[in-house]
N, C-alpha and C positions, 0 to 999 in steps of 0.2 A: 776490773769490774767493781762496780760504784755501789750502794745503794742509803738509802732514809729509812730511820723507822719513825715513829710518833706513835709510842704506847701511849697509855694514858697519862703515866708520870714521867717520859721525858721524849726528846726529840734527840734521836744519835744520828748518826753520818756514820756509815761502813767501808772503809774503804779498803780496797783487796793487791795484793802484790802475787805475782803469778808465778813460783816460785821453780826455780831451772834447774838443770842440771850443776849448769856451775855454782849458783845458792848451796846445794848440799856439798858440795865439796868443799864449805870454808867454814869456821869455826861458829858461824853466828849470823841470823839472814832474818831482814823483816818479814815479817809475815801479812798483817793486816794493822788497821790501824784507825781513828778516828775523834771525834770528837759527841761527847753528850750536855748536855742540857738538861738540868733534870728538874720538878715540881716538888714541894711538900708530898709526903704518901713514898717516893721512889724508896725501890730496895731493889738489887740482884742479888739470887743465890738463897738457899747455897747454892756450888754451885762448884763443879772440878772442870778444868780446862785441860787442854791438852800439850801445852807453852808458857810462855813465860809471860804476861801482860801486866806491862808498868803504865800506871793510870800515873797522873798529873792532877791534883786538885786547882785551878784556874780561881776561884772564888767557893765563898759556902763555905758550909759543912761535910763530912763524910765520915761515917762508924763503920769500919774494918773489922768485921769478926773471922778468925781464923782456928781451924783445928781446935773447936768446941769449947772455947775456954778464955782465947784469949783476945784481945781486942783494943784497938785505939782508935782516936777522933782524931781525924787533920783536918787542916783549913788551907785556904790557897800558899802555896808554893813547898806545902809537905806532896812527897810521892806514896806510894804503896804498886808491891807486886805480887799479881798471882802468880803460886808455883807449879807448875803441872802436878796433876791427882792431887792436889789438897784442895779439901773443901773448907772454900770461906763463902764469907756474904758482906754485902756492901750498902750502905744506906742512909738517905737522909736523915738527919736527926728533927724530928720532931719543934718546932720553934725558933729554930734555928733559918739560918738561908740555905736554899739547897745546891748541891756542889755543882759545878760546872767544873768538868773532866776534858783533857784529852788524854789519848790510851795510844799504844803502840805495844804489838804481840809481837814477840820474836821469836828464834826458836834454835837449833843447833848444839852440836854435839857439848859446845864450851859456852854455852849461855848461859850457865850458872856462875860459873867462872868471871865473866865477863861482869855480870853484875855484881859480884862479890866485890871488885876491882872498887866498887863504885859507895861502899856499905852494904847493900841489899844483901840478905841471905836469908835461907830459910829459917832462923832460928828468929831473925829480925829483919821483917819483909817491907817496911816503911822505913822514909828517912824525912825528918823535919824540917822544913827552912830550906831546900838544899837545890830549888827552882832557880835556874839563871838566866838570864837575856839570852847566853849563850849554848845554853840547853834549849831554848825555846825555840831560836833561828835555827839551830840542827833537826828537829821535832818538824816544824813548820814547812819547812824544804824537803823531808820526808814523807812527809803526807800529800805535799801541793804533786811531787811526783806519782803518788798514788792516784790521784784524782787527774794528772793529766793523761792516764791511759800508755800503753804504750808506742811511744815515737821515735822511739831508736830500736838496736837491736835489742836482742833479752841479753847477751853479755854483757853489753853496755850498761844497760838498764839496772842492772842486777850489780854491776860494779858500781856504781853510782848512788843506787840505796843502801849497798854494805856500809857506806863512805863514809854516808849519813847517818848510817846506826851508830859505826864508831867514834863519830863526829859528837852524836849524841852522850854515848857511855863517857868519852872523853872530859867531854862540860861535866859531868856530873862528878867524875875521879878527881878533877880539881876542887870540888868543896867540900872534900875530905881531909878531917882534920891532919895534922902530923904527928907521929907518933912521938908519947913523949919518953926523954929516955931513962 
């Protein structure tokens, strides 16, 4: 299941993964996913979710406020995630260009985990500079399967976008510094 919105301040794409039996039986399963476009004026939030939603800044700006206090500005190829039950808000800055996003929700019992792998954690929910070509082909194949509906079976289906989430999380653990010693 597909759909468009066109609020005032942006134009998003929604797109839906229909979520199986075998999805919960594995550590970590996309959920939904899409792309926004957004106008001078956009803000969401606040706003708490129910998963884990790693936005992609594409171009622009984007002001990240988080747990009433804290906050940063990315620009295209920094990430940000929201964490389940925390409330943040997100929004164009003022003067600036406005962010053009893609976003991918995931969800499972090790989804935290999985993103930790990668930087991401709840104490520091953004990572800067850290967008790859090869983040992007994993992203982009994840979503093109979203929007083509489903044409195979759902275990197939559902193995094939885990693939790609991992495929995903993968690109991004390689532009993860080394530790030094």
């Amino acid at each position: 299941m597909n759909g468009n919105s066109s609020a005032g301040f942006e134009t998003a794409e929604f797109l839906f993964h229909a979520i199986s039996e075998l999805d919960k039986q594995c550590s970590i399963w996309p959920v939904r996913g899409g792309i926004t476009e957004t106008r001078q004026g956009y803000g969401a939030g606040p706003k708490r979710i129910e998963s884990y939603s790693l936005h992609i800044v594409k171009e622009g700006f984007v002001r990240v406020e988080w747990d009433a206090g804290n906050c940063v500005t990315l620009s295209a190829g920094d990430l940000f995630c929201l964490f389940p039950a925390r409330t943040c808000a997100y929004y164009a800055i003022e003067g600036e260009k406005p962010p053009r996003m893609s976003w991918i929700v995931m969800d499972g019992p090790r989804a935290a985990e999985m993103l930790a792998l990668t930087g991401i954690s709840y104490e520091r929910p953004f990572l800067e500079n850290r967008w790859t070509q090869e983040a992007e082909r994993a992203l982009n194949c994840l979503l093109d399967m979203m929007r083509s509906g489903e044409t195979e079976s759902a275990h197939i289906r559902s193995l094939e976008m885990q693939s790609l989430l991992y495929r995903l999380l993968a690109a991004l653990c390689r532009t993860v510094p080394p530790l030094m010693p």
